[in-house]
ZAMARGU-4260 file (C-alpha; in steps of 0.2 Angstrom, whole numbers, plus 5000, padded with zeros to 4 digits):
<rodrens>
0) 5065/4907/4782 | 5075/4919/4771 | 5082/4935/4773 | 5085/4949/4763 | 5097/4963/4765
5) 5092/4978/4759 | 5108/4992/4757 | 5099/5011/4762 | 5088/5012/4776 | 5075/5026/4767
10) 5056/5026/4767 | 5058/5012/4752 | 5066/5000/4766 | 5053/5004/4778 | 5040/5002/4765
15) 5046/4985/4761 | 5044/4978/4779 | 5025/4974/4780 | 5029/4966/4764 | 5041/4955/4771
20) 5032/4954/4787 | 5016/4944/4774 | 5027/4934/4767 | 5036/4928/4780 | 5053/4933/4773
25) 5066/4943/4785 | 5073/4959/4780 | 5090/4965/4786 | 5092/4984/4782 | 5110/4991/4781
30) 5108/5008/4785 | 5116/5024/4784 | 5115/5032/4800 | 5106/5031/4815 | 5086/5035/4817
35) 5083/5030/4798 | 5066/5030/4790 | 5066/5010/4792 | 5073/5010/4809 | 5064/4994/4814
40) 5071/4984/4803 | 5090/4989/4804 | 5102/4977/4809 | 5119/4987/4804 | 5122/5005/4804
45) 5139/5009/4793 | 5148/5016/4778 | 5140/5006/4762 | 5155/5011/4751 | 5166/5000/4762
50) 5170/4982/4756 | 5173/4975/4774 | 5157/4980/4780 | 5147/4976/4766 | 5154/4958/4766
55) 5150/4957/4785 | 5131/4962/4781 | 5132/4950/4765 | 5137/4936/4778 | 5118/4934/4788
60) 5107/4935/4771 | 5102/4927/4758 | 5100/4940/4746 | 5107/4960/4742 | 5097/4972/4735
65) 5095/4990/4738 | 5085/5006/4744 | 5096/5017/4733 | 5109/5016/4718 | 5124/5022/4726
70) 5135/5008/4732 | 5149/5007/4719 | 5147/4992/4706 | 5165/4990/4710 | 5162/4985/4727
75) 5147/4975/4720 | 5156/4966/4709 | 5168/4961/4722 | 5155/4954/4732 | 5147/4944/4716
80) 5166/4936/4712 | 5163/4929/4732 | 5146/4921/4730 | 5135/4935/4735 | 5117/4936/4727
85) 5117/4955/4722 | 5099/4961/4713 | 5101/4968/4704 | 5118/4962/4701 | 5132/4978/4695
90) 5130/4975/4677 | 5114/4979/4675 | 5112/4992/4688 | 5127/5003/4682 | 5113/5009/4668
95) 5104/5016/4684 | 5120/5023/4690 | 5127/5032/4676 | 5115/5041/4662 | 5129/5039/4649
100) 5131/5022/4651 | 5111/5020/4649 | 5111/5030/4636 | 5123/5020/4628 | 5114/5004/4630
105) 5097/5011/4624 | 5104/5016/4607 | 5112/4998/4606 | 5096/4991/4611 | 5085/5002/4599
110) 5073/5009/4610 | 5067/5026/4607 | 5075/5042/4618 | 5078/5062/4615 | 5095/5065/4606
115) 5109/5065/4616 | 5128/5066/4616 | 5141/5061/4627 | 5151/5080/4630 | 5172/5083/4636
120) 5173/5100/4631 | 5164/5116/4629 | 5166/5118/4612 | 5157/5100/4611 | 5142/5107/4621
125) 5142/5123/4610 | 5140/5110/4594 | 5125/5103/4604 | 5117/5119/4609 | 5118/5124/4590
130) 5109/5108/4584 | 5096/5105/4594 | 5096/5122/4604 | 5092/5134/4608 | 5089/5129/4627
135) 5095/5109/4630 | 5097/5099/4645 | 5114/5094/4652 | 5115/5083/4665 | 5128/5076/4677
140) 5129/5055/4671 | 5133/5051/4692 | 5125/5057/4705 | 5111/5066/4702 | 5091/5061/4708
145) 5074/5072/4712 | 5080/5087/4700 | 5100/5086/4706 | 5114/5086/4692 | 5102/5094/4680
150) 5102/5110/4672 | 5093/5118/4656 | 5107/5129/4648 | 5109/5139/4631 | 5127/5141/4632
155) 5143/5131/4638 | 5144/5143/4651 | 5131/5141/4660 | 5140/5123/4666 | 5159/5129/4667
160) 5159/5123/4684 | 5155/5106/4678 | 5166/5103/4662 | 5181/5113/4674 | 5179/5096/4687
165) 5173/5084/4673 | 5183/5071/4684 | 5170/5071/4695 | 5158/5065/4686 | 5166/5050/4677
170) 5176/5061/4662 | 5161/5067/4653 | 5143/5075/4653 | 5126/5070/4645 | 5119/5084/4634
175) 5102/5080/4627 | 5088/5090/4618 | 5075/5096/4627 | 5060/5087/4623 | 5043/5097/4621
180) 5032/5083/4628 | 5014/5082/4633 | 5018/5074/4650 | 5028/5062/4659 | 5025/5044/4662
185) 5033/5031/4672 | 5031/5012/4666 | 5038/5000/4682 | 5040/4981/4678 | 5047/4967/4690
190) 5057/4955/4684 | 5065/4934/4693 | 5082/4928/4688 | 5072/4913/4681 | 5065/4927/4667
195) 5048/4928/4672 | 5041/4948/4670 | 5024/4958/4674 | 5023/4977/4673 | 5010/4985/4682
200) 4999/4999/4674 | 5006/5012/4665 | 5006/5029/4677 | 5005/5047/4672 | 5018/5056/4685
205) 5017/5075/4687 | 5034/5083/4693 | 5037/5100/4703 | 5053/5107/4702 | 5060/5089/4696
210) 5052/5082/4710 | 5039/5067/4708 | 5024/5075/4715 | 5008/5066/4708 | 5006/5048/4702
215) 4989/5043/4693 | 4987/5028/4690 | 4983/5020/4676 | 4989/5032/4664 | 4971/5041/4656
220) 4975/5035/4640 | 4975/5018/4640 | 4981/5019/4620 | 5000/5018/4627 | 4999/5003/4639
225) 5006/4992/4625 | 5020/5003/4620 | 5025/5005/4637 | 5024/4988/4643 | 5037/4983/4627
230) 5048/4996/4630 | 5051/4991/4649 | 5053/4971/4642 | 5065/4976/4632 | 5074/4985/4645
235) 5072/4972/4658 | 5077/4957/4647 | 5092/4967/4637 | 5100/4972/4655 | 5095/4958/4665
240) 5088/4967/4678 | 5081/4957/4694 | 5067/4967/4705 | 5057/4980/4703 | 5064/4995/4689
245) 5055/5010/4683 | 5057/5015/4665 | 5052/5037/4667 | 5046/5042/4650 | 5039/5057/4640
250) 5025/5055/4632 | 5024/5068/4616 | 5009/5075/4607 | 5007/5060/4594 | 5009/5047/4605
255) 5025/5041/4605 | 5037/5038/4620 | 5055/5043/4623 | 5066/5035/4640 | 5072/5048/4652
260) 5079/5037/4665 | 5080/5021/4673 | 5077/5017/4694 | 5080/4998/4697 | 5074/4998/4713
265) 5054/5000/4722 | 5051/5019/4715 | 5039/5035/4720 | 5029/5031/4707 | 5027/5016/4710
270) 5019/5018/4726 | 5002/5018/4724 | 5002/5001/4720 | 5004/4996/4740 | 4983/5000/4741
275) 4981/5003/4722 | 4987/4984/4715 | 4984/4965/4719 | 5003/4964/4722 | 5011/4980/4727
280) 5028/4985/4721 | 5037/4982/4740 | 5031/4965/4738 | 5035/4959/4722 | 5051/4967/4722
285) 5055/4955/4738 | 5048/4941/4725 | 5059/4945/4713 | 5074/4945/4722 | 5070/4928/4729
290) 5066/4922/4711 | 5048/4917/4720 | 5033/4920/4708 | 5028/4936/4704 | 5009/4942/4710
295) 4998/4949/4700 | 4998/4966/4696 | 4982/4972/4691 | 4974/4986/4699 | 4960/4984/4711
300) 4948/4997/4707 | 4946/5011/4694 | 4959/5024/4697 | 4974/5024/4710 | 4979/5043/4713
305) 4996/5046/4724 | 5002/5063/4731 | 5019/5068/4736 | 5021/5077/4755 | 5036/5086/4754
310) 5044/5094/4771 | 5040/5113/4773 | 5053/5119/4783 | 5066/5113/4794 | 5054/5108/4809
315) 5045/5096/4813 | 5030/5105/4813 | 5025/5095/4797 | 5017/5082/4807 | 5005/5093/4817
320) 4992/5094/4803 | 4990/5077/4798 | 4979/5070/4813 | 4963/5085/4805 | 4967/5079/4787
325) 4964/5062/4793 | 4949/5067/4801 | 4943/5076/4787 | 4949/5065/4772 | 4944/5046/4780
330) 4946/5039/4762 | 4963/5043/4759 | 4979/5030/4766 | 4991/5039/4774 | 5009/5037/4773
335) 5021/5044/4785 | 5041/5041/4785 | 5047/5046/4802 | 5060/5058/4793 | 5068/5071/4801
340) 5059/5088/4794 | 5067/5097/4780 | 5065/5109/4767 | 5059/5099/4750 | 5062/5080/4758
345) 5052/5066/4755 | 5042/5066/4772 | 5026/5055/4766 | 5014/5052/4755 | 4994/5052/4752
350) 4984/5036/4742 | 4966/5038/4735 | 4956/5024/4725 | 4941/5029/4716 | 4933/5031/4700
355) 4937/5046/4694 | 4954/5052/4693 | 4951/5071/4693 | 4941/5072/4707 | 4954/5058/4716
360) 4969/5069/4713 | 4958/5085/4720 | 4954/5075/4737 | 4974/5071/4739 | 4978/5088/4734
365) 4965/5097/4748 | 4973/5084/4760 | 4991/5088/4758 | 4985/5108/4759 | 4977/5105/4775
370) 4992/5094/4781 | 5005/5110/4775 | 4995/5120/4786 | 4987/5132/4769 | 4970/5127/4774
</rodrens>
């Protein structure tokens, strides 16, 4: 029986266990602390960003991959050179690290993305501002998820604090125009070392204060289902990704796509796909990582609709609701992460199927009302 060691012990590590559990694959979760969301499969709780304990979690498993991007490619790199199976290995999830060097490798690749530049200095930004301005994006290339690292500016000022401690963040930031777009959309795709590769539907996601929080699935349009599964090949193939990775695009008024950023890793909006899809994303990622065949991916009914739940405040009186909204909402899959409560975390998540998915994404929103305590 194999075992795979998954680095982060979030809700994405928890979500892979009953995955692993079918299969009959072990999983071996490196967590961060104590009492994480994937608690019961934790077999070491440590500092990821030290070489001696990765290597002694490397020693039990069969495989590495990872609930987050954060353990330095360095370190990953080290492991690789010692025989270690890392998937994704360092060199291709640097471009999930680090924006510039996505950037970068899209441009060189071809693939279509807003303008960017890679900035040292505030006059730099200034130049930016004045082309593609007024109001553009500047992001931090490390570090930043959900909404973090990211500002809308309209002058250089507005990120002194930044370009004053540029070494923070790798020497540079990532200026890029701000794309007037119709929506987003994310495209997720699972890729084996052996090459084989199947994206799964096309997904509108709906963000709230750069937070996922809606996923429908597939995307309305279907028009964009053939664009988007070529842009996410191309990714996958020119970086050689192994597992599960989520292309997030915008989609503009005529059509056309632009990449926002990469995850290479199970992703939010990905998860409707554990009721929604034939294989679900947990799953297939574990395939992948294996190089075992990948499932099918095709949806199992209509429409898949997925709602974020979000902590409310700092207690945990976020769990007190849910029991009535299960009551009143028998259709809908509940997911709950055992986290802690707090203010804006990722606490859960709501599932419907159906046929139609206005009246889907209605149902999971009066849900999550009822489970927030507003109704």
């Amino acid at each position: 029986m194999q075992t795979v060691g998954v680095i982060g012990g979030g809700q994405l590590a928890r979500m892979m266990q009953p995955a692993a559990i079918a299969l009959g694959i072990n999983l071996a979760v490196f967590a961060e602390s104590e009492g994480s969301s994937a608690h019961g499969a934790v077999t070491k709780v440590g500092d990821y960003t030290d070489l001696a304990q990765l290597r002694e979690f490397a020693k039990d498993v069969d495989v590495i991959t990872f609930d987050h991007e954060h353990v330095p490619t360095e370190l990953l790199r080290q492991l690789e050179a010692e025989g270690v199976n890392v998937r994704p290995g360092p060199a291709a999830l640097i471009h999930a690290q680090n924006k510039l060097v996505m950037r970068k490798k899209l441009a060189e690749l071809g693939l279509p993305q807003p303008n960017w530049a890679e900035i040292t200095s505030p006059q730099e930004l200034e130049q930016f501002i004045g082309i593609h301005g007024p109001k553009i994006v500047v992001k931090t290339p490390i570090g930043g998820y959900d909404g973090k690292g990211v500002r809308v500016v309209s002058s250089a000022a507005e990120v002194s604090d930044w370009l004053e401690n540029l070494e923070s963040f790798g020497g540079s930031l990532l200026a890029e125009e701000k794309v007037d777009f119709l929506s987003e959309a994310a495209q997720l795709i699972a890729r084996r070392p052996s090459g084989e590769a199947k994206t799964w539907p096309l997904v509108q996601t709906i963000q709230s204060g750069g937070v996922c929080s809606e996923v429908i699935a597939p995307y309305p349009s279907l028009s964009l289902s053939e664009p988007a599964a070529d842009i996410a090949h191309s990714i996958a193939n020119g970086l050689g990704v192994t597992g599960v990775m989520a292309v997030e695009m915008f989609v503009l008024a005529d059509g056309s796509l632009l990449v926002n950023e990469l995850a290479m890793r199970p992703h939010n909006s990905g998860h409707f796909s554990i009721e929604g899809s034939n294989t679900s994303q947990f799953e297939q990622h574990l395939r992948a990582v294996l190089d075992l065949p990948l499932g099918d991916t095709g949806m199992r009914g209509g429409f898949a609709v997925m709602v974020n739940l979000l902590g409310v405040d700092d207690k945990n009186s976020f769990y007190e609701h849910y029991p009535t909204a299960m009551a009143r909402f028998p259709s809908v899959s509940f997911h709950l992460y055992q986290k802690t409560a707090r203010l804006g975390r990722k606490m859960g998540h709501l599932t419907v199927l159906g046929s139609n998915h206005e009246e889907l994404l209605e149902t999971g929103r009066k849900a999550r009302s009822l489970i927030y305590g507003e109704a």
